[in-house]
MIDOSE-1310 file (N, C-alpha, C; in nm, 2 decimals, decimal comma, always signed):
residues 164
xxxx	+10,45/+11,95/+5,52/+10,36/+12,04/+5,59/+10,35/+11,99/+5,73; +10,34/+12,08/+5,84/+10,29/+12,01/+5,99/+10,18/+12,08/+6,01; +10,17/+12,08/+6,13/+10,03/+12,11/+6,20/+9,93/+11,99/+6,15; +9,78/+12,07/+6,23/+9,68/+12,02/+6,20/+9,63/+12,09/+6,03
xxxx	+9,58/+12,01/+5,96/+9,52/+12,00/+5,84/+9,39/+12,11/+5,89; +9,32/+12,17/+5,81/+9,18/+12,24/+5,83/+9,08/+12,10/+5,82; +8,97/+12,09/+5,91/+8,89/+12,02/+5,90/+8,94/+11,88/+5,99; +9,05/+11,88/+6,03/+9,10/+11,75/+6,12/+9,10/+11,77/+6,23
xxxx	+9,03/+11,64/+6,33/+8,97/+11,72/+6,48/+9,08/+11,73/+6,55; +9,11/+11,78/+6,65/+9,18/+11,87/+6,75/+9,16/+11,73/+6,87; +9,31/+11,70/+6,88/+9,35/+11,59/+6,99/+9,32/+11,62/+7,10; +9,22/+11,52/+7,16/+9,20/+11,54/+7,29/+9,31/+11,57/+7,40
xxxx	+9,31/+11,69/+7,54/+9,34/+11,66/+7,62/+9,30/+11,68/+7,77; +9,33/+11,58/+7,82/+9,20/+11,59/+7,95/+9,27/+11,59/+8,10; +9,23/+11,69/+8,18/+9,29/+11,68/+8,36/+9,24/+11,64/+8,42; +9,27/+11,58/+8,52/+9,22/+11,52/+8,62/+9,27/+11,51/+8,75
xxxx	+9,24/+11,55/+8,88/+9,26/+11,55/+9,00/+9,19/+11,49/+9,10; +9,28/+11,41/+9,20/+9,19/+11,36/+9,31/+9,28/+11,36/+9,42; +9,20/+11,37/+9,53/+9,30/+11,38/+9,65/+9,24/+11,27/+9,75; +9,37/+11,23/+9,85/+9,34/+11,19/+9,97/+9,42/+11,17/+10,08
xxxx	+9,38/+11,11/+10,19/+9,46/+11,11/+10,31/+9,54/+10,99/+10,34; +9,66/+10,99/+10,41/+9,73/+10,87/+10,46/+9,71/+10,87/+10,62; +9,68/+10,72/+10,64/+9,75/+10,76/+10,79/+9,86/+10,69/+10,85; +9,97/+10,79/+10,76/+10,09/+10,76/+10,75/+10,21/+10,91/+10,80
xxxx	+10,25/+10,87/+10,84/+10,38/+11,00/+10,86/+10,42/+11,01/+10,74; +10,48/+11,17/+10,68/+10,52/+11,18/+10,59/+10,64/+11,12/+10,53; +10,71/+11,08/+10,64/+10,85/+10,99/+10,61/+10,84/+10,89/+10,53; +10,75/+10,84/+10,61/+10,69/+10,69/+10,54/+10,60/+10,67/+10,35
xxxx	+10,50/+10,79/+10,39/+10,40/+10,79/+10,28/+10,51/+10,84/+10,18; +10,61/+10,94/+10,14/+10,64/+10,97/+10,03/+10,71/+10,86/+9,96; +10,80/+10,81/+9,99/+10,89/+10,71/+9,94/+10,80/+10,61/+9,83; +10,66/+10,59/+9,89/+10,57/+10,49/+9,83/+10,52/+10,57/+9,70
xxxx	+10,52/+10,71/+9,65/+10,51/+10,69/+9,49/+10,63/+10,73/+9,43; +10,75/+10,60/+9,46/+10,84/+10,63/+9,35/+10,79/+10,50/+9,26; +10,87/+10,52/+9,15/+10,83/+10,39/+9,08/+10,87/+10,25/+9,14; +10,95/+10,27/+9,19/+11,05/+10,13/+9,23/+10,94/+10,10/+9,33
xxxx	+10,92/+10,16/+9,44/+10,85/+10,15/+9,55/+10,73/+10,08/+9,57; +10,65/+10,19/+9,45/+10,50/+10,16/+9,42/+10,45/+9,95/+9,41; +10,58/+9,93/+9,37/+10,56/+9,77/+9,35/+10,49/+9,72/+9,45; +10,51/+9,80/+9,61/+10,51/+9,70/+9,72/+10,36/+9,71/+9,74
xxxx	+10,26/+9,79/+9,68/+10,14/+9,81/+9,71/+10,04/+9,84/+9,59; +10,10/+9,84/+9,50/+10,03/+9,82/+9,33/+10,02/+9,71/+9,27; +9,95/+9,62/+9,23/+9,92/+9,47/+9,20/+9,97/+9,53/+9,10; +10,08/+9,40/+9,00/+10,07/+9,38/+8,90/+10,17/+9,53/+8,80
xxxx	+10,20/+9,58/+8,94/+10,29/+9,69/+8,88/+10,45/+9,64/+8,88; +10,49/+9,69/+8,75/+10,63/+9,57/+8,71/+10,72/+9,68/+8,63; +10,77/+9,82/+8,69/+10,88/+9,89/+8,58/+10,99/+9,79/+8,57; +11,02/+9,84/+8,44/+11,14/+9,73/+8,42/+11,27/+9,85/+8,39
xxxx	+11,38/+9,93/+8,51/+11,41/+10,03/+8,46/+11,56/+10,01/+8,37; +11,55/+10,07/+8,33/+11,70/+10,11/+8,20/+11,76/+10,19/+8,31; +11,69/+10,35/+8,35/+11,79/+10,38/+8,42/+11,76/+10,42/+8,56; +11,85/+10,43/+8,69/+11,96/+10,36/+8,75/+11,96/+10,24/+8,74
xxxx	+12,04/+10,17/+8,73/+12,05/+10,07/+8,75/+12,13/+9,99/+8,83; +12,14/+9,99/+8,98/+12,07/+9,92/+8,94/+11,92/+9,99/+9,04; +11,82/+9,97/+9,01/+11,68/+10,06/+8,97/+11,66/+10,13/+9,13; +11,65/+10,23/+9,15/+11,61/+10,36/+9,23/+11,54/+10,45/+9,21
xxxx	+11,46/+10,52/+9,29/+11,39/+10,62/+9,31/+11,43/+10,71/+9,27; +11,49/+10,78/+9,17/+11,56/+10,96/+9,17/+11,52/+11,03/+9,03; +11,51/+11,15/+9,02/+11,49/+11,23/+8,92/+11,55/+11,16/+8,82; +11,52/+11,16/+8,68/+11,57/+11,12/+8,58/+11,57/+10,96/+8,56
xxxx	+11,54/+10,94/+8,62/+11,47/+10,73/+8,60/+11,42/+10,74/+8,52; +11,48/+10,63/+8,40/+11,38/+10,59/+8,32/+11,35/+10,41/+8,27; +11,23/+10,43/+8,27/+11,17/+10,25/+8,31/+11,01/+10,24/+8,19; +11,04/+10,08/+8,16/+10,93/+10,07/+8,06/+10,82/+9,99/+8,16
xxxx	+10,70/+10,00/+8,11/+10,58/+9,88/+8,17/+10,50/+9,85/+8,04; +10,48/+9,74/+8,03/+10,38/+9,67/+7,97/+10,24/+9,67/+8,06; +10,14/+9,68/+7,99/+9,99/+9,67/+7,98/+9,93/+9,56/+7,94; +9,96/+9,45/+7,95/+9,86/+9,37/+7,89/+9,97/+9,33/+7,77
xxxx	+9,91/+9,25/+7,66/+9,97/+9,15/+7,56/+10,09/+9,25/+7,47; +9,99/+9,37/+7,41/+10,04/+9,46/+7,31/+10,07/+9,62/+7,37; +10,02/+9,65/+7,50/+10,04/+9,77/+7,52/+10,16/+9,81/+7,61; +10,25/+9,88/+7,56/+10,36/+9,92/+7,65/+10,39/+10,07/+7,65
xxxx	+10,46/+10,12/+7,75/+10,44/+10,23/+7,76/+10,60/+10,27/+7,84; +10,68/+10,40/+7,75/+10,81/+10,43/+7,83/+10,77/+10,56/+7,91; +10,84/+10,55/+8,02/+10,85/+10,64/+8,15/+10,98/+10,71/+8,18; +10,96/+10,88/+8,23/+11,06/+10,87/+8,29/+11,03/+10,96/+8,43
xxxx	+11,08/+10,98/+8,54/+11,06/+11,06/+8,63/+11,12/+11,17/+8,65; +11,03/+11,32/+8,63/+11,10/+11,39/+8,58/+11,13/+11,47/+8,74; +11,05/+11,44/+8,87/+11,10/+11,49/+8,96/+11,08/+11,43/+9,09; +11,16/+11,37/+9,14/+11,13/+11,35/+9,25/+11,20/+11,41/+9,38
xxxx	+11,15/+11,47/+9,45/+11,21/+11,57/+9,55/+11,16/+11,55/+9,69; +11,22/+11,45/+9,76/+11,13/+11,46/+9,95/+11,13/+11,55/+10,02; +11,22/+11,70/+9,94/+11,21/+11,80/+10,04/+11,11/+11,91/+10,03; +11,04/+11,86/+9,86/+10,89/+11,97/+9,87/+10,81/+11,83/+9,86
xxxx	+10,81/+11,74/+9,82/+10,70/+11,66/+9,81/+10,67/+11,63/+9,67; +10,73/+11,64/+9,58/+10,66/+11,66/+9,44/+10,72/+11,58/+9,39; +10,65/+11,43/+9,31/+10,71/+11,38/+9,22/+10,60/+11,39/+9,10; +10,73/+11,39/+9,00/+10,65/+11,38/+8,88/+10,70/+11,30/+8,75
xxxx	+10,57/+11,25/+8,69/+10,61/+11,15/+8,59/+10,61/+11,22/+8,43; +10,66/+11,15/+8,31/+10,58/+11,14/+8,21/+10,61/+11,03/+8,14; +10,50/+10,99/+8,09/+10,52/+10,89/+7,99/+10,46/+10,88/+7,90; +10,47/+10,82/+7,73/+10,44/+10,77/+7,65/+10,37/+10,66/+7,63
xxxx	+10,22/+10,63/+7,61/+10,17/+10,48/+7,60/+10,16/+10,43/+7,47; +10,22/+10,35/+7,40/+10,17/+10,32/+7,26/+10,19/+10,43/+7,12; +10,28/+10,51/+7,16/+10,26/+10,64/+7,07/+10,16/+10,68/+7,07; +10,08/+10,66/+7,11/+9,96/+10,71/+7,09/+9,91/+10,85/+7,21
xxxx	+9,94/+10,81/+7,33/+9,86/+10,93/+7,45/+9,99/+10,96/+7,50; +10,05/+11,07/+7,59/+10,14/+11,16/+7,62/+10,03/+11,18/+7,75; +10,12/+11,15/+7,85/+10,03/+11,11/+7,99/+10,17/+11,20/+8,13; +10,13/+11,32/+8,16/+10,21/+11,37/+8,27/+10,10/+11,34/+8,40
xxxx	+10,19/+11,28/+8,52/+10,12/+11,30/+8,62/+10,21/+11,36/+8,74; +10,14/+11,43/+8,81/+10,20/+11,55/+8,92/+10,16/+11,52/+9,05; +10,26/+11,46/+9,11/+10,19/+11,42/+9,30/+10,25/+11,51/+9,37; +10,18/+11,54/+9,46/+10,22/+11,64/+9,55/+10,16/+11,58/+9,69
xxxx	+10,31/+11,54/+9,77/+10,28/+11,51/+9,90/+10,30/+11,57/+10,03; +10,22/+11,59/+10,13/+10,22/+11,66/+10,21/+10,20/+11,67/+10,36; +10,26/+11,71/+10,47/+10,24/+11,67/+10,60/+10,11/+11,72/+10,61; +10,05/+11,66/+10,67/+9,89/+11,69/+10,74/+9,90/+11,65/+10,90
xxxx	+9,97/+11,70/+10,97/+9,98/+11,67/+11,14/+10,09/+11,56/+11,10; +10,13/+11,48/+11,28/+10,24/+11,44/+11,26/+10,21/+11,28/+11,17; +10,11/+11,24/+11,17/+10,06/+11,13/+11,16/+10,00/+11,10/+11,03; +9,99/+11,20/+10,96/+9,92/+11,22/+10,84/+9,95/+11,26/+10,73
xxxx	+9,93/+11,21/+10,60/+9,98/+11,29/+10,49/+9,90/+11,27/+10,34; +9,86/+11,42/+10,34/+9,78/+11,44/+10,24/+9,85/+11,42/+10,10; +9,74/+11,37/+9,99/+9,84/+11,33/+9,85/+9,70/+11,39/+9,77; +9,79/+11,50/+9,69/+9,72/+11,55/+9,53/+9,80/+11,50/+9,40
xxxx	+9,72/+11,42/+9,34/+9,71/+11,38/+9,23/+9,71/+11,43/+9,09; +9,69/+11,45/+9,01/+9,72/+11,56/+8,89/+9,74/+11,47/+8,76; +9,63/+11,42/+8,67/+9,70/+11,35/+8,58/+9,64/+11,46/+8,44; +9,74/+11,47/+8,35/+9,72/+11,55/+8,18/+9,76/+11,45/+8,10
xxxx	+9,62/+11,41/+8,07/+9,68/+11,32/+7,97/+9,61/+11,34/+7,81; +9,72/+11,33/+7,69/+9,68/+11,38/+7,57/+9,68/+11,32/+7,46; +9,64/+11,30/+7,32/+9,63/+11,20/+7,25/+9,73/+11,28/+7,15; +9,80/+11,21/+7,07/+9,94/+11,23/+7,04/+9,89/+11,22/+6,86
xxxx	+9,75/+11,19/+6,89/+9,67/+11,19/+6,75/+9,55/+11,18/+6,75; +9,42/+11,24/+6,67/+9,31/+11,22/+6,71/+9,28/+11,10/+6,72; +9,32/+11,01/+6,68/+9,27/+10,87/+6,70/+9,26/+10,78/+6,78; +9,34/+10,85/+6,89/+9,37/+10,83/+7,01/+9,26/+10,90/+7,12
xxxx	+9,17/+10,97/+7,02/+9,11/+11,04/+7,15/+9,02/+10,97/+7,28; +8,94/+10,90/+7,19/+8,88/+10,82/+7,31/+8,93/+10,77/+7,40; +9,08/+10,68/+7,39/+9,15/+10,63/+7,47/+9,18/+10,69/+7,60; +9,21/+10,86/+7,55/+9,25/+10,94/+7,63/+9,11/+10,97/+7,75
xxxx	+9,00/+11,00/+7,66/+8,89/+11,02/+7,78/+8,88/+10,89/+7,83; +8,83/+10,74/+7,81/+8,86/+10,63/+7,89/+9,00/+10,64/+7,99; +9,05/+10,64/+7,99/+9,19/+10,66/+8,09/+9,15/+10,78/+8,19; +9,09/+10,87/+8,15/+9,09/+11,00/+8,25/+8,92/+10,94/+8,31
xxxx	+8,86/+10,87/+8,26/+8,76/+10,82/+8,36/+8,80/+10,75/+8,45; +8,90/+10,70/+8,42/+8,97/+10,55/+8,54/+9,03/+10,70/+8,63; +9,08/+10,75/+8,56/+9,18/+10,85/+8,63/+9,08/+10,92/+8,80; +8,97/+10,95/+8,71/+8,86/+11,04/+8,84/+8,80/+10,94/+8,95
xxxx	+8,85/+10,83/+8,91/+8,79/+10,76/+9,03/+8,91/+10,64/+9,09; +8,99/+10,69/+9,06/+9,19/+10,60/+9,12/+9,15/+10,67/+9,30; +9,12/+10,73/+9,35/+9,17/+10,82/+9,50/+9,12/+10,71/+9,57; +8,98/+10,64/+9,55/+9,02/+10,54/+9,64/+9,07/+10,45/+9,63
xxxx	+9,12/+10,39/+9,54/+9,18/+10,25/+9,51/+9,30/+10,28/+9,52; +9,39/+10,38/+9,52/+9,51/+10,42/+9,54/+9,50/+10,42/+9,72; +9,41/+10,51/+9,77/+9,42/+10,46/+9,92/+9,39/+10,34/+10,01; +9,29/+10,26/+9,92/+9,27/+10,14/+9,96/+9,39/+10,07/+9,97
xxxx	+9,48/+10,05/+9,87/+9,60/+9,99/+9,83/+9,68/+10,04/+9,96; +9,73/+10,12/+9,97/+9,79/+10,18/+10,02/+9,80/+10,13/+10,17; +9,66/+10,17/+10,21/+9,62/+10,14/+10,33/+9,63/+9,98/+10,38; +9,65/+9,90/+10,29/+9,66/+9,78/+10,35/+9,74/+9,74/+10,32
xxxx	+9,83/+9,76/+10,23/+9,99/+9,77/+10,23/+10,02/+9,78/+10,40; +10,02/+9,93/+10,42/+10,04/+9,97/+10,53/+10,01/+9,89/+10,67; +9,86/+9,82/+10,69/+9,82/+9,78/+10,74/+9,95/+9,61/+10,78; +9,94/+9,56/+10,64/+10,03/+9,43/+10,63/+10,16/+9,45/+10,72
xxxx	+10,21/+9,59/+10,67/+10,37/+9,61/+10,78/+10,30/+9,62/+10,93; +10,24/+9,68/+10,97/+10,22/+9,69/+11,10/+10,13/+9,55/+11,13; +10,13/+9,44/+11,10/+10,05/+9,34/+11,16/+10,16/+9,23/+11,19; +10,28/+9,24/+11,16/+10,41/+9,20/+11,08/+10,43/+9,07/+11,02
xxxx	+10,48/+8,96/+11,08/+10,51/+8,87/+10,98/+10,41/+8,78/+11,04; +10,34/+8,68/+10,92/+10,25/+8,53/+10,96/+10,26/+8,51/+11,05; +10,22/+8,39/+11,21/+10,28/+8,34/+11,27/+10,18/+8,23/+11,26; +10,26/+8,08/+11,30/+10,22/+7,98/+11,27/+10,06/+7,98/+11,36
């Protein structure tokens, strides 16, 4: 038999959007949410990809990350496009949640570039539900810490190297 059973609760799924600004040219700002990329301004962020290899930015990448001791999670990127702006992910965490996220990048003048955010993430069983609304709470409040990151990434290249 499939489906849901009568009387068995209905898997969470939850959206979430946040937006913000770069003050970055769009040349620059998109390249930084590929997965490869993201390394240079995400602590602690480590894809390990299967595919290209050897590991690239492009549609169809697919790459694992570990969470911590026991949580791992496979990815693939189902679009990445610098000519509209849109990348997009999905991934699997733990069998358990089914997590698409949708960025959409964008010129805002020549200096600027606006980023919408878009995460659906679903529990792949009710058991999973809570996990799913904890994650979409982290999810509603990522815009600044994604720009903070970002921003001082950014800041590091333009200050350039140490000097004694």
């Amino acid at each position: 038999m499939s489906g849901n059973q009568p009387n068995t609760p209905e898997a969470a799924h939850v959206r979430t959007e946040f937006r913000f600004t770069l003050d970055l040219p769009y040349e620059s700002a998109f390249p930084l949410f590929g997965a490869w990329e993201e390394q240079k301004w995400f602590p602690g962020w480590r894809p390990r990809f299967v595919y290209p290899i050897p590991p690239a930015d492009r549609q169809g990448a697919v790459f694992l990350v570990d969470h911590g001791p026991s949580d791992s999670s496979i990815w693939t990127m189902t679009r990445f496009d610098p000519a509209t702006g849109q990348v997009q992910y999905i991934y699997l965490l733990n069998r358990a949640v089914v997590t698409r996220i949708d960025i959409a990048v964008a010129r805002n003048g020549n200096q600027n570039t606006a980023v919408t955010v878009v995460y659906e993430r679903t529990a792949v069983d009710p058991a999973a539900n809570d996990q799913v609304r904890s994650l979409a709470n982290h999810d509603a409040r990522a815009a600044d810490e994604w720009k903070a990151l970002i921003d001082s990434y950014t800041a590091r290249l333009k200050s350039g190297p140490a000097r004694p």
